[in-house]
Every structure is written in structure tokens, then in C-alpha cells.
N, C-alpha and C positions, 0 to 999 in steps of 0.2 A: 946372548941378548945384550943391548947395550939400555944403559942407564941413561937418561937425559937429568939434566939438572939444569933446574932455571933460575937465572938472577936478574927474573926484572928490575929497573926502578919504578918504585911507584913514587910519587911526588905530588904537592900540593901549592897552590898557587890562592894568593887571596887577592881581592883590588875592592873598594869600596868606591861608591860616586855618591856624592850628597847634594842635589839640589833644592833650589828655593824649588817648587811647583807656578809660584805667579809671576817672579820675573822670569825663570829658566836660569838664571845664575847657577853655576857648577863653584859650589863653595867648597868643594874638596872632591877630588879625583888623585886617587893613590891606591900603591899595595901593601898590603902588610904582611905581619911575623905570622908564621905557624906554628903553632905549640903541636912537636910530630909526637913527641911521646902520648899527648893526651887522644892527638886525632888518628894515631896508630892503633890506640886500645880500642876506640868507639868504633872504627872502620874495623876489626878482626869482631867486635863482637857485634854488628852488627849483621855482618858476615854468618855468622853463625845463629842468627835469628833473636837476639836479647835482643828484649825492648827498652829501652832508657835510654841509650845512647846518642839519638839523634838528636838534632840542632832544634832549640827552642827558641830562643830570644838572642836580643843583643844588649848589652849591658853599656852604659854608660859612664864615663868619669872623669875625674877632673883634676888629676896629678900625674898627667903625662909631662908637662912642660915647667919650667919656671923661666921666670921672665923677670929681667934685671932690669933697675929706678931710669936704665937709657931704652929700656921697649925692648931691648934683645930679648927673644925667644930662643930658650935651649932645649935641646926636643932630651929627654929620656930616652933610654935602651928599652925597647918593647919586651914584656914578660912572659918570656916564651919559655924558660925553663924549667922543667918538671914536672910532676903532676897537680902542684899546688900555683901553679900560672895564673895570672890574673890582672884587675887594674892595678895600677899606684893608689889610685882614692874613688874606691867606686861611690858614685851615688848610690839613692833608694831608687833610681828612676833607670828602668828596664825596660823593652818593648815586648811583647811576645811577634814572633814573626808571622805576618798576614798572609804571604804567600811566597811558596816554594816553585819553580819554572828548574825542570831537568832538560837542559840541552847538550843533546846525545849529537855529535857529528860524524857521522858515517863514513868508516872507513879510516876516522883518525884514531891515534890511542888516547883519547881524553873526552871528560866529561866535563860539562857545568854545570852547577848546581850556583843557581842564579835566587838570594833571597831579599824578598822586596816589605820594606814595612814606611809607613808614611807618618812623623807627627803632626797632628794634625794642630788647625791655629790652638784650642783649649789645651793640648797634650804637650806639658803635662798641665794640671788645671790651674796651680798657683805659680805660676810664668810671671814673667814680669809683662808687663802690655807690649813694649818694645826693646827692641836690643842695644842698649846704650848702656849697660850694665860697665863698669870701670874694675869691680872685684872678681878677678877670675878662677879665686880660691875658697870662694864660698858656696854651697850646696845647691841654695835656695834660689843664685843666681841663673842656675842651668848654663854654663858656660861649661860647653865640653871640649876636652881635647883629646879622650880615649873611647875607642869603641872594642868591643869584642865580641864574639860567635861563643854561644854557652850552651853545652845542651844538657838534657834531662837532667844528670846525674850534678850538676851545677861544677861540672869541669871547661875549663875556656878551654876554645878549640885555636882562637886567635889573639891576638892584640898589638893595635893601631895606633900609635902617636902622631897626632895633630897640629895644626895651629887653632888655637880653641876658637868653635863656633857659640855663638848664643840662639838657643831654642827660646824665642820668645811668641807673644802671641801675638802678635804682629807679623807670623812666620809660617807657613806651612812646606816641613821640608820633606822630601823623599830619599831616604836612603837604599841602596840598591848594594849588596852584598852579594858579590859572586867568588867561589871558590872553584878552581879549574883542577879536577884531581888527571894524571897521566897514569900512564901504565906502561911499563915497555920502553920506553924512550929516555 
């Protein structure tokens, strides 16, 4: 009898799209860092039928970058190492995720797990009216340039350094978070 032994790769893939919803503006189309150790433990134990694992929210914050007295923007090294991964400077401002789209394409080896959540003009409530904000290192200003995938257990599954956007209420933006996992390939 012969023994088979399999070495798939499984792999994960992230890309974010952030647009305005009123003009159509694409204020950020990009991919980000994977945190494998975190999204290794959630994908075996989700596998295995624990609940808590799955993807909840996206987290926002605002010490991805610094930005030097001539406007240069220096992007940080995304925080993908370990089980304790996460932002540079999270806010208190989170989204819970509104909806989840699984596209399955037949006959390839991969999935998409496509998650969609919208701030809307109030969200969050104490915005500024418009985005002309100058302080990018303040909380209250909602000027973000880190996003991440968080689930149950409040372990990041990702994280995205930015050119910082401002969420103001003058703003209705839609962010669209898709994760492309492989198998076999």
C-alpha cells in the first residue's frame, strides 16, 4: 500500500477599495499584510467547528504613517507579526461588518470572501462637518491611515498602511475588504 502525502500551499491574499459613494472617487485601492499565524489558528479552528473565530469588524487608526514639516509621507511596516498584531494607534472607532459575499469560482483553487461595510455621512457621530482637518495625529480628527480585519476573539487577521484619509460628514464612504484564500497552488 502506498502512503500519499500532501503539501499543499494554502495562501491568503487581502486588497481593500475605499470609495467616496457620491462622487465615485477611488480614494484607496490597495493590498495588504497578512497576519498568517493569527489567520492560520482561526481558519484550523474554524475547521474544526469553534465558534469565535470568524471575521467581525474592521478597526481603524491613525499611526501608520508620519509625515515630515516638507509633507513627506513615510508609510510604517504593517503589524503582521505574532499573535499580538495590530494597529500602531488604534482609535475607539470600529465598524462591525454589514455584509459578507463568498465567491466561490468553479474549478479554480481559491475563494473570495468579499466584506462590505459603508460609513455613512453621521458615522461616526462627532466628525468634523468637512475634511480639512491639518492634524493627522489626533483621535477626534478621524483621519485614518490604518485599517485591519479583527475577528471574535479580537485577534487582527490583517493590517493596511495608508495615505491617511479623513472620515468626515461631508463623506459617505464605502469600503469593500476582500480576502482571496488559495489552496493547492
Amino acid at each position: 500500500m502506498k502512503n500519499f502525502i500532501e503539501q499543499p500551499n494554502v495562501s491568503a491574499e487581502g486588497h481593500v477599495l475605499i470609495t467616496d459613494l457620491d462622487t465615485k472617487e477611488v480614494l484607496l485601492n490597495k493590498y495588504n499584510a497578512i497576519n498568517f499565524e493569527n489567520l492560520a489558528f482561526a481558519i484550523a479552528n474554524l475547521l474544526s467547528g469553534e465558534v469565535g473565530h470568524g471575521i467581525n469588524h474592521m478597526a481603524f487608526g491613525y499611526g501608520g504613517t508620519d509625515i515630515n514639516q516638507n509633507g513627506q509621507v513615510n508609510y510604517k511596516t504593517p503589524k503582521v507579526n505574532g499573535a499580538d498584531g495590530g494597529l500602531y494607534t488604534s482609535s475607539n472607532f470600529t465598524k462591525t461588518i454589514e455584509t459578507f459575499e463568498v465567491d466561490n469560482q468553479e474549478t479554480q483553487p481559491y475563494t473570495d470572501l468579499i466584506m462590505t461595510v459603508v460609513l455613512d455621512y453621521n458615522d461616526p457621530s462627532d466628525a468634523k462637518d468637512t475634511d480639512t482637518s491639518v492634524n493627522f495625529e489626533e483621535e477626534k480628527d478621524y483621519v485614518f491611515d490604518e485599517i485591519g480585519l479583527v475577528n471574535n476573539n479580537n485577534k487582527f487577521l490583517t493590517h493596511l498602511i495608508f495615505h491617511p484619509i479623513q472620515k468626515s460628514k461631508n463623506r459617505k464612504l464605502e469600503i469593500k475588504y476582500s480576502l482571496r484564500i488559495k489552496a493547492g497552488v
